[in-house]
Z-matrix of the N, CA and C atoms (Angstrom, degrees):
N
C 1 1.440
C 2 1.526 1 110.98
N 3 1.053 2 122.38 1 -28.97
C 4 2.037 3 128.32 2 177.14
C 5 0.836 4 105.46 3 -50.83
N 6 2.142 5 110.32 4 -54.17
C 7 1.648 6 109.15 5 -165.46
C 8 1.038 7 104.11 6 -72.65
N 9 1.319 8 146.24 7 -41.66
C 10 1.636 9 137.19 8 -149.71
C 11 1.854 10 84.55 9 -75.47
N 12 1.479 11 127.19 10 -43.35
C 13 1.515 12 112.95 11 -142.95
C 14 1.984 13 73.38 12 -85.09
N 15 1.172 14 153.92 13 -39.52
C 16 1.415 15 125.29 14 -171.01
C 17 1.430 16 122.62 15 -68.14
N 18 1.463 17 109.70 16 -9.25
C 19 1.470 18 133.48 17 172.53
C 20 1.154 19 126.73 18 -60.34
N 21 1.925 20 105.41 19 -41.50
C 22 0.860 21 128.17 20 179.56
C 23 1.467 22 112.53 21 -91.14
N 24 1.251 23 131.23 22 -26.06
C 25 1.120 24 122.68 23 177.43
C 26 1.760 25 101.33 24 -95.55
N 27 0.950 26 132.69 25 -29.91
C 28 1.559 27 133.07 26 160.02
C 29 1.959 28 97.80 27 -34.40
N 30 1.183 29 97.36 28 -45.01
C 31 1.898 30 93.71 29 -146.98
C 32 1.959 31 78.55 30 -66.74
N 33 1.190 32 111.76 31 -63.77
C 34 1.381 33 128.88 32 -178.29
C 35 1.355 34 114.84 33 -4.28
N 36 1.368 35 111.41 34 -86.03
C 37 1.435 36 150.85 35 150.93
C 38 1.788 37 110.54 36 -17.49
N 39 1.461 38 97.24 37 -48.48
C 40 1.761 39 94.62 38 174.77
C 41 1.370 40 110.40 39 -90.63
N 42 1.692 41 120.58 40 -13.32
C 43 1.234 42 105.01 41 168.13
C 44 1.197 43 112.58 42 -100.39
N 45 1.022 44 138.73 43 16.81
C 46 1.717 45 140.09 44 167.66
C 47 1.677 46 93.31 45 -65.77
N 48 1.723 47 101.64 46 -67.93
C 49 1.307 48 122.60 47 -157.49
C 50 1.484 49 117.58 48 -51.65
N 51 1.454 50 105.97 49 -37.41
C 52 1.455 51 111.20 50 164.74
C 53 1.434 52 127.06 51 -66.21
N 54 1.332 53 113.24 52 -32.55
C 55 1.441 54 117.87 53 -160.50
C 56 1.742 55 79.11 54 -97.95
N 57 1.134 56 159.92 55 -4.33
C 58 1.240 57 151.30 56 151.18
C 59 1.629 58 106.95 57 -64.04
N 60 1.069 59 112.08 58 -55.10
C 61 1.721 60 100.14 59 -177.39
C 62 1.457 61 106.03 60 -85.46
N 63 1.345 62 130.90 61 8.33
C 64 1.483 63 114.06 62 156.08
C 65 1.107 64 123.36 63 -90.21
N 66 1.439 65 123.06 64 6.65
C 67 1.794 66 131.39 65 -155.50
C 68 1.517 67 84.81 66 -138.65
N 69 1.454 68 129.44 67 28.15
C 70 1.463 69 119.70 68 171.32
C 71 1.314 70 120.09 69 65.60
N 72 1.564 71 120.54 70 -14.01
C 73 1.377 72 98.91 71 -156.81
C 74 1.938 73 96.64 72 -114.09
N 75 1.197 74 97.45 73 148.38
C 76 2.199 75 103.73 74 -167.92
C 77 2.082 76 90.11 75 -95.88
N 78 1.156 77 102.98 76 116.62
C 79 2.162 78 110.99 77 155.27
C 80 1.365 79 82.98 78 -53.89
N 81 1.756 80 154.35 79 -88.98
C 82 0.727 81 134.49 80 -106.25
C 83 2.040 82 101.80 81 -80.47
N 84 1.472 83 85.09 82 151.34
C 85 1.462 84 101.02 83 -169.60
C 86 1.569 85 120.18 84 -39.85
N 87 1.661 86 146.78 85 160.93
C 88 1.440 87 115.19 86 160.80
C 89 1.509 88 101.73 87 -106.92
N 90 1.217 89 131.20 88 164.05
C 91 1.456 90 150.41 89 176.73
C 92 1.965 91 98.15 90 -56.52
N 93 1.714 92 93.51 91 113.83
C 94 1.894 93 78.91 92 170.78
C 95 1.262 94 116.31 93 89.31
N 96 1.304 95 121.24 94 -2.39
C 97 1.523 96 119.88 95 -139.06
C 98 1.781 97 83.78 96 -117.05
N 99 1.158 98 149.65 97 11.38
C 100 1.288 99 151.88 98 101.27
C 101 2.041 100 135.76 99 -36.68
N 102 1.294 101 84.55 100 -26.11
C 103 1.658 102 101.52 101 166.47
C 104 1.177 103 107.39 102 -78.62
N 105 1.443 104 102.52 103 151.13
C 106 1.962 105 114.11 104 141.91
C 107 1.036 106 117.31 105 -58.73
N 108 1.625 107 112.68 106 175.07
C 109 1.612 108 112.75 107 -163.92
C 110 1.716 109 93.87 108 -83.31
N 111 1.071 110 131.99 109 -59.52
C 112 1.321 111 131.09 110 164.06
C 113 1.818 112 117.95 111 -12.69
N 114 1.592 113 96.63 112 -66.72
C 115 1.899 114 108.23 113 170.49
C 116 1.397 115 110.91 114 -29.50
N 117 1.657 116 104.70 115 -60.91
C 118 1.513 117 121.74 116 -167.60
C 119 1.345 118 119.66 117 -53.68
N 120 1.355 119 98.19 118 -41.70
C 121 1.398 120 93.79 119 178.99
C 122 1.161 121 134.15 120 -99.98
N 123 1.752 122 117.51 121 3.64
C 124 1.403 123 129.86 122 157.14
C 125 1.505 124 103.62 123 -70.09
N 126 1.506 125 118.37 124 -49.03
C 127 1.124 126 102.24 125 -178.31
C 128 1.048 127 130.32 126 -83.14
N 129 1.236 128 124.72 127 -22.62
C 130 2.126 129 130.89 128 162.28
C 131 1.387 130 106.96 129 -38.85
N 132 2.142 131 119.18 130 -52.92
C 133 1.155 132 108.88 131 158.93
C 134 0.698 133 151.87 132 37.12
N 135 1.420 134 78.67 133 -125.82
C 136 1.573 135 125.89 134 179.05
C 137 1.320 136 128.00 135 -61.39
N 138 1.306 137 116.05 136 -29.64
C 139 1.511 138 124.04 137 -179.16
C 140 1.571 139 106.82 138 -90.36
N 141 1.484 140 135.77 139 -12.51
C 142 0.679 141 113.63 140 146.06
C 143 2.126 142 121.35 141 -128.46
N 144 1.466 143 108.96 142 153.92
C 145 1.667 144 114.43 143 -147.28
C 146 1.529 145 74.96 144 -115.91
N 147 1.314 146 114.46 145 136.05
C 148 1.210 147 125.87 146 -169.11
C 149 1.719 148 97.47 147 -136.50
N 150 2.158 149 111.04 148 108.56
C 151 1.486 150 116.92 149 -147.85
C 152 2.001 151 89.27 150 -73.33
N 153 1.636 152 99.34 151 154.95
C 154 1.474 153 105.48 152 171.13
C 155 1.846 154 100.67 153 -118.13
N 156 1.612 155 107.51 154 179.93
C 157 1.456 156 100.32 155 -169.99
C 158 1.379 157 98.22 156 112.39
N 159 1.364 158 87.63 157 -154.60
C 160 1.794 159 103.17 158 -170.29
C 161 1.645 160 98.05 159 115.74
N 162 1.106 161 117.52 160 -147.61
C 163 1.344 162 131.65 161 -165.86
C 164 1.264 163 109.27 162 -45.54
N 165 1.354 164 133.74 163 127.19
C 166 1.518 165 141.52 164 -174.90
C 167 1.556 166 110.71 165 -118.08
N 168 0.924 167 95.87 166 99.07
C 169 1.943 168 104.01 167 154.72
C 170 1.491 169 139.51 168 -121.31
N 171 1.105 170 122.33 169 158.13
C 172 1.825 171 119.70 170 -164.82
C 173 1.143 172 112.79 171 -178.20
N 174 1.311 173 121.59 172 138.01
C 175 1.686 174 142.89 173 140.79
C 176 1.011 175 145.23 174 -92.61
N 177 1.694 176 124.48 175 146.77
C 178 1.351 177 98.52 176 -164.73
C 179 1.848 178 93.87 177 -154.28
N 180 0.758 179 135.53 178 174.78
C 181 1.495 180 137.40 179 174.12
C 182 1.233 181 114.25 180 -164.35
N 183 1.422 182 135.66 181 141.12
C 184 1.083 183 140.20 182 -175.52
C 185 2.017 184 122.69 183 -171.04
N 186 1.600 185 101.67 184 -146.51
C 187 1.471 186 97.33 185 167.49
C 188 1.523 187 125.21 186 -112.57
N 189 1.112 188 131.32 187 123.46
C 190 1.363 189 122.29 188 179.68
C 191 1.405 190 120.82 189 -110.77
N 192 1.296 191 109.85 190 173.70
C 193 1.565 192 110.10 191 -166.46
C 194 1.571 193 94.13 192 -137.10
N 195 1.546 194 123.98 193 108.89
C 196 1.864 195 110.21 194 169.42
C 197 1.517 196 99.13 195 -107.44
N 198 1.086 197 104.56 196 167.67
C 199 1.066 198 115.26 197 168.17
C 200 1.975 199 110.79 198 -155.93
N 201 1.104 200 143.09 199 92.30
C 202 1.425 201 152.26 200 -161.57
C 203 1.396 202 104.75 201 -59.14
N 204 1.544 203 117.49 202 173.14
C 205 1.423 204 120.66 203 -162.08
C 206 1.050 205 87.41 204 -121.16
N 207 1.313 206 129.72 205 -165.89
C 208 2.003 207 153.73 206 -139.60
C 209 1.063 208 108.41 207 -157.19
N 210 1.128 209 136.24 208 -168.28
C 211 1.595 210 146.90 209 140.49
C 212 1.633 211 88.75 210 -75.29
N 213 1.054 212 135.12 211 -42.83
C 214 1.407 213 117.57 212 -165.09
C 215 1.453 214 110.92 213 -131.61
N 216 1.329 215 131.91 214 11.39
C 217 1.294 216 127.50 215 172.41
C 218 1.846 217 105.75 216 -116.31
N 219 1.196 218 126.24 217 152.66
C 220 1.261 219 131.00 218 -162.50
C 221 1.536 220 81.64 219 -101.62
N 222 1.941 221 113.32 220 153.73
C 223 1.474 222 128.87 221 140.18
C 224 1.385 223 136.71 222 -81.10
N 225 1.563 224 114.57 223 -178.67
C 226 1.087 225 110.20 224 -175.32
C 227 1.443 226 108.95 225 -152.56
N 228 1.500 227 142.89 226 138.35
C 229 1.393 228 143.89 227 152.63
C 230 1.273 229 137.60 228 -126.45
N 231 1.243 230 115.49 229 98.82
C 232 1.479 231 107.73 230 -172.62
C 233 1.113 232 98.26 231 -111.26
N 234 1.751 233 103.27 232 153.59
C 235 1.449 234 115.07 233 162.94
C 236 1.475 235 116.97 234 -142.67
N 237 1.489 236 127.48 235 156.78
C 238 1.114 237 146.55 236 149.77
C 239 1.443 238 118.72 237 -114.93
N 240 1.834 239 91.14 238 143.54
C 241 1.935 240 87.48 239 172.36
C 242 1.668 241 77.74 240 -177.35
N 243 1.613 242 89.76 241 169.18
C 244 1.708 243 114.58 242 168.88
C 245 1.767 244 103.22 243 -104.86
N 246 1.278 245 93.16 244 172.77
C 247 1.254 246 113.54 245 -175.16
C 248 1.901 247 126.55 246 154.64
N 249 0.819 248 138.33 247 -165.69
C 250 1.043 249 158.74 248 -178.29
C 251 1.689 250 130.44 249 -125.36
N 252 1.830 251 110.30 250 131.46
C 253 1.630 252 116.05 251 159.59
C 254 1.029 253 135.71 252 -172.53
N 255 1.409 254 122.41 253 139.40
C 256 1.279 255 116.54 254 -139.75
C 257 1.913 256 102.70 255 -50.62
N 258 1.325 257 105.00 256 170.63
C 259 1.499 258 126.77 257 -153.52
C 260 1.077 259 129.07 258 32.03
N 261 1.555 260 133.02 259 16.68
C 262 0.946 261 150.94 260 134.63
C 263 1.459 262 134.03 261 -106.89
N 264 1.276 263 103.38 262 7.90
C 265 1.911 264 106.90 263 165.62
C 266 1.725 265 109.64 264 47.35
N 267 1.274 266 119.64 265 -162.95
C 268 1.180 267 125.88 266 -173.66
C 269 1.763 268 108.69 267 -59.60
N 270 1.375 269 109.65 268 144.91
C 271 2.045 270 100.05 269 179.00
C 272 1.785 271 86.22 270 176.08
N 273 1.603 272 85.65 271 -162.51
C 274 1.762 273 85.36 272 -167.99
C 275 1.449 274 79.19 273 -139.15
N 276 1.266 275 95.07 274 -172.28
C 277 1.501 276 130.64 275 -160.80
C 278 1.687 277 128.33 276 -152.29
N 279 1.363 278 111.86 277 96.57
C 280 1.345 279 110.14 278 165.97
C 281 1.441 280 104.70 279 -123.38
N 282 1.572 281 104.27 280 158.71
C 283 1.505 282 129.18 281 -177.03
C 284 1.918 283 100.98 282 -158.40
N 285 1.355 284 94.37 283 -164.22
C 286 1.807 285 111.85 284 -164.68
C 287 1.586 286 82.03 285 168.42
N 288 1.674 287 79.76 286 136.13
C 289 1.573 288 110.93 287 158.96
C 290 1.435 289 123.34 288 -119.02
N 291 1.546 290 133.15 289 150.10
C 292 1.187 291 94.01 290 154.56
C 293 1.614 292 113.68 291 -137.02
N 294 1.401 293 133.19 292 169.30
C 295 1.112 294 141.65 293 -166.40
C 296 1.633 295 119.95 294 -79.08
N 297 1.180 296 93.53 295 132.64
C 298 2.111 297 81.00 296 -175.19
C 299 1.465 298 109.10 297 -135.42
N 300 1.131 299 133.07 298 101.00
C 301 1.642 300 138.11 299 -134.50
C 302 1.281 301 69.29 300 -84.52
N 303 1.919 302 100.75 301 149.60
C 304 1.408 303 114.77 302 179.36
C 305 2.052 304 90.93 303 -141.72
N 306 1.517 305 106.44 304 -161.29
C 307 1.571 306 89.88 305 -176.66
C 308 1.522 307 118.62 306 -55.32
N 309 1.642 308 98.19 307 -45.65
C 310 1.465 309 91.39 308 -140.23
C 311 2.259 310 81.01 309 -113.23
N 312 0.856 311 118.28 310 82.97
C 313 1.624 312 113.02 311 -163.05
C 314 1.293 313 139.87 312 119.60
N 315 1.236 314 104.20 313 -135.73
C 316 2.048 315 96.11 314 175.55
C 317 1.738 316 94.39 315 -154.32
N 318 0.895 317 139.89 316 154.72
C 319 1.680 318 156.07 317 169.98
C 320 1.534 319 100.39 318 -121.68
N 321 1.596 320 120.75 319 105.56
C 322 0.921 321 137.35 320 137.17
C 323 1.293 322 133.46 321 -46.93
N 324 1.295 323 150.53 322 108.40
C 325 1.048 324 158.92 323 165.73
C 326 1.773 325 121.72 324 -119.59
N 327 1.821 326 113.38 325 123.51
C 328 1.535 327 114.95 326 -179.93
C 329 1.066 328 109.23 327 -178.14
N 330 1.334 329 121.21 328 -152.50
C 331 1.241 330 122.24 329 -140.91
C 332 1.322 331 105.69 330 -143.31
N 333 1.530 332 136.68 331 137.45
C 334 1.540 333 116.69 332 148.04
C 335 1.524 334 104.95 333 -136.99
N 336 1.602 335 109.10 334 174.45
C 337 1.607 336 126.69 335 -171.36
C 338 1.241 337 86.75 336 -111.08
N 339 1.388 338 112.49 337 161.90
C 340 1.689 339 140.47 338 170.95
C 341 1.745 340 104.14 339 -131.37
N 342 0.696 341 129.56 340 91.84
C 343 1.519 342 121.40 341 146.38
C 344 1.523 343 143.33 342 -145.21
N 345 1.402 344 86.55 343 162.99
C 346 1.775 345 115.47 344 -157.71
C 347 1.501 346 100.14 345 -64.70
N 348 1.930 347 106.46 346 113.17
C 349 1.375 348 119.92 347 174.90
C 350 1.634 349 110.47 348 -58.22
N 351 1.617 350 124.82 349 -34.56
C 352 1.191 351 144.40 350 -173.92
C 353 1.579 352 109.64 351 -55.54
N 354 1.732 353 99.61 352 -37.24
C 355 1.386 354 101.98 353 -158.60
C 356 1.609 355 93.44 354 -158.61
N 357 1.382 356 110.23 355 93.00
C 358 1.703 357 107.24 356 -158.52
C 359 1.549 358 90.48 357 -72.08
N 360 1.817 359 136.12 358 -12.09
C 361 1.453 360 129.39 359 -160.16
C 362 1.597 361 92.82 360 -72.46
N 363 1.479 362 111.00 361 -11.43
C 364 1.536 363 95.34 362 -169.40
C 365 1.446 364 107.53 363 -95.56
N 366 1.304 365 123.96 364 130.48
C 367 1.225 366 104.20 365 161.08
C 368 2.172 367 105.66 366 -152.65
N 369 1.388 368 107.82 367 177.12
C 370 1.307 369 107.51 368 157.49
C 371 1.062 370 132.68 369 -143.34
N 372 1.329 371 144.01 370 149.96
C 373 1.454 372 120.69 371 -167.68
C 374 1.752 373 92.36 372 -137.48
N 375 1.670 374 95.12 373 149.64
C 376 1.570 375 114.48 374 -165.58
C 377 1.652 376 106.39 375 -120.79
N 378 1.143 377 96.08 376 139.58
C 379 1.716 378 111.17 377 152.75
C 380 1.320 379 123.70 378 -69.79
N 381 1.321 380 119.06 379 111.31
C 382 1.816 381 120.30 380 169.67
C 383 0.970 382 133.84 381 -71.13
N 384 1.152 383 164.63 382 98.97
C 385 1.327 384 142.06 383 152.44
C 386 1.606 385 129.14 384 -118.29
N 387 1.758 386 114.04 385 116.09
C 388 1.224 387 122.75 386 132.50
C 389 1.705 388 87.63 387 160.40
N 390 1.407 389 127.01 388 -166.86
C 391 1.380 390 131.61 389 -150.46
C 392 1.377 391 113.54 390 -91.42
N 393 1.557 392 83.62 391 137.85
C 394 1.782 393 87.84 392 -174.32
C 395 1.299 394 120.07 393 -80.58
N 396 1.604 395 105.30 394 163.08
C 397 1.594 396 110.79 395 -154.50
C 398 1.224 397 120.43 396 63.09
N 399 1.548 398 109.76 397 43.77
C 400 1.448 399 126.41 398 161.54
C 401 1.306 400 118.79 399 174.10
N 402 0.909 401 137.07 400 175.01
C 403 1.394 402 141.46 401 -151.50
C 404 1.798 403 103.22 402 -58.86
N 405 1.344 404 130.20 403 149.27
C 406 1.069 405 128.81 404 -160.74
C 407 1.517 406 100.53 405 -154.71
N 408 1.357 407 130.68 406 137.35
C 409 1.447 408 128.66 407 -173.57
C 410 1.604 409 97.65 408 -103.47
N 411 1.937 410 118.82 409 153.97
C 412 0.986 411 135.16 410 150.46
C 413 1.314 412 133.99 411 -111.55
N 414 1.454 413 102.69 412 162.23
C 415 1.332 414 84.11 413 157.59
C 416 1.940 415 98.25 414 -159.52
N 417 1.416 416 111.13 415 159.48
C 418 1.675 417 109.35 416 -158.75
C 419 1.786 418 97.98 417 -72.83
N 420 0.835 419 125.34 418 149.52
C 421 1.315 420 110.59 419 -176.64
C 422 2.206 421 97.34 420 -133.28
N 423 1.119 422 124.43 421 -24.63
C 424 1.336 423 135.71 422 175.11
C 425 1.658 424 120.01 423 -154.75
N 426 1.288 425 109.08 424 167.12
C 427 1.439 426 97.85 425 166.05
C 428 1.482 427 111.42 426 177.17
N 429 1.510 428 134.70 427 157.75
C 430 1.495 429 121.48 428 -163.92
C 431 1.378 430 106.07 429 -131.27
N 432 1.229 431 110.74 430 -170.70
C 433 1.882 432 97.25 431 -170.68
C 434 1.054 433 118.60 432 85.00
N 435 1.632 434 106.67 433 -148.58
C 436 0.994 435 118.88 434 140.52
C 437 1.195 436 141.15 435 -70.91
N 438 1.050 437 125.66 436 11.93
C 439 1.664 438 134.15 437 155.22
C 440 1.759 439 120.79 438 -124.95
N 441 1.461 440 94.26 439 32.17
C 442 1.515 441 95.94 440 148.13
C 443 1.349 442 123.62 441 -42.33
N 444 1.276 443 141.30 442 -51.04
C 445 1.588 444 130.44 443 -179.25
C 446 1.522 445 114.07 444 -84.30
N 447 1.229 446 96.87 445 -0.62
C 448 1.987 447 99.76 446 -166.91
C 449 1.561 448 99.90 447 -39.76
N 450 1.215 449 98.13 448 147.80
C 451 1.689 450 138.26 449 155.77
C 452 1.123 451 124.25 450 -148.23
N 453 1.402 452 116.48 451 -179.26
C 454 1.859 453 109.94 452 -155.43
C 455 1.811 454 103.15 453 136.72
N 456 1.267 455 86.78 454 149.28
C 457 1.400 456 107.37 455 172.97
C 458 1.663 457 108.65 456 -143.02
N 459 1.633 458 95.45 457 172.17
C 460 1.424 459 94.54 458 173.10
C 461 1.871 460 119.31 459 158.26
N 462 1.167 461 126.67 460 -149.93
C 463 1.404 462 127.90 461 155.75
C 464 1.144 463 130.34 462 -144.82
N 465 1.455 464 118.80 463 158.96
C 466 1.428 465 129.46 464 -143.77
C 467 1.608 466 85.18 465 -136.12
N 468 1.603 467 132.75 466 126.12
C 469 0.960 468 140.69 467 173.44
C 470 1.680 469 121.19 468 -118.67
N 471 1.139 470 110.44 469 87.33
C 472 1.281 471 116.17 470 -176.68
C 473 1.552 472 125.46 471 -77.85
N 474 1.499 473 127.58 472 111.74
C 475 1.325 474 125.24 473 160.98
C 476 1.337 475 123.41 474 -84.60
N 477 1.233 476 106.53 475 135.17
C 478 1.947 477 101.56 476 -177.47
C 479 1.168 478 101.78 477 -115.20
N 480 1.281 479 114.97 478 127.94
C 481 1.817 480 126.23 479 -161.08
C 482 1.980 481 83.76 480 -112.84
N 483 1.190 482 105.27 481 123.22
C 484 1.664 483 105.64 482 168.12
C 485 1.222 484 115.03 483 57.47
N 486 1.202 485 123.98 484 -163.71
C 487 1.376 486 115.26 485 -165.02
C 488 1.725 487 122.19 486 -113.57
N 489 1.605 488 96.53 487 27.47
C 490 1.471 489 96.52 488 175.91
C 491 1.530 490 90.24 489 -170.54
N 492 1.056 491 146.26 490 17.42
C 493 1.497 492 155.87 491 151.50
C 494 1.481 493 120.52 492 -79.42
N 495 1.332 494 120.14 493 131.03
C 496 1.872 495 107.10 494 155.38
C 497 1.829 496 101.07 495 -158.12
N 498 1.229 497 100.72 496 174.88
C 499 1.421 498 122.56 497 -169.77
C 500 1.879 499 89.33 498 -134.30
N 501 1.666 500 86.75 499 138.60
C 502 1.571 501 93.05 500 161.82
C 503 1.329 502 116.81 501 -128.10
N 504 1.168 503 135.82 502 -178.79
C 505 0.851 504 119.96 503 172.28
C 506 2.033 505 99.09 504 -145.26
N 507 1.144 506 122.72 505 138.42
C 508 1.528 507 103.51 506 172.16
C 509 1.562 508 106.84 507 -125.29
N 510 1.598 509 107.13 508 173.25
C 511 1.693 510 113.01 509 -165.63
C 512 1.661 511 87.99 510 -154.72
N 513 1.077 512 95.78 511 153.14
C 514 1.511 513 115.41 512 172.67
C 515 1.481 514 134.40 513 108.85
N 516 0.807 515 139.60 514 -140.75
C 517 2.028 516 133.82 515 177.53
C 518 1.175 517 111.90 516 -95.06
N 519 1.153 518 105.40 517 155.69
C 520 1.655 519 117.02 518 151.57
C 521 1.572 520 109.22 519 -164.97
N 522 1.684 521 111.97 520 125.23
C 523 1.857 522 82.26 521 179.98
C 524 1.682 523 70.99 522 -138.24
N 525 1.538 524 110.47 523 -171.93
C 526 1.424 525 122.97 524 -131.36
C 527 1.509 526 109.30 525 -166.10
């Protein structure tokens, strides 16, 4: 008598399940679907962070300080300036490099910040590498605000006008 009655509720059970997916409608539970519509959609959200950004560009001009390396003395480049880039709008810009005599030259390696005059909480700060007053690679290394998750890569092209002037210019990603 067990087997016939699990037989019977087996058969049951598979015909619920069928005649549910022929009438469109799923038994199985939906995600949220205990919330309000409000609930749902804080929490749909939130669980998932959908990155912003994309294409990164910026300018900046200011004062710099070089100083070149040796066979045996290390360099140095710092700069400040204002300027502008995209997702960060108008802000300024300081960084420093410094020089690390290698055979044939010096390898610059440093750091600079970006941030938003509008909104000083925003900011990002980058890894440098290669010689100043010319093309220079990045990459995002931190950032707060709204670019707490930032990443990105790219280049930073520095002109040095005279002997304590430069213009940069940067290209490449950043999303957030």
């Amino acid at each position: 008598m067990t087997g016939s009655r699990f037989v019977y509720y087996g058969a049951m059970v598979l015909t619920s399940a069928i005649l549910a997916s022929c009438s469109g409608q799923s038994s199985a539970p939906q995600p949220f679907e205990h919330l309000t519509g409000r609930q749902q959609a804080t929490t749909a959200n939130s669980a998932v962070r959908l990155p912003r950004g994309g294409v990164f560009s910026g300018s900046y001009a200011g004062d710099d300080s070089l100083v070149g390396c040796t066979k045996n003395k290390y360099g140095s480049f710092n700069f400040s300036g204002s300027g502008s880039a995209k997702f960060l709008n108008r802000g300024v810009e300081t960084g420093s490099m410094q020089g690390h005599p290698i055979l044939k030259g010096c390898l610059f390696i440093g750091g600079a910040m970006l941030r938003s005059r509008g909104h000083p909480g925003n900011w990002v700060t980058f890894r440098l590498i290669g010689p100043p007053c010319h093309s220079v690679n990045y990459g995002v290394v931190s950032g707060a605000g709204k670019f707490v998750h930032a990443t990105g890569s790219g280049t930073v092209t520095f002109t040095c006008i005279g002997s304590s002037q430069y213009t940069d210019a940067w290209s490449g990603t950043l999303t957030f």
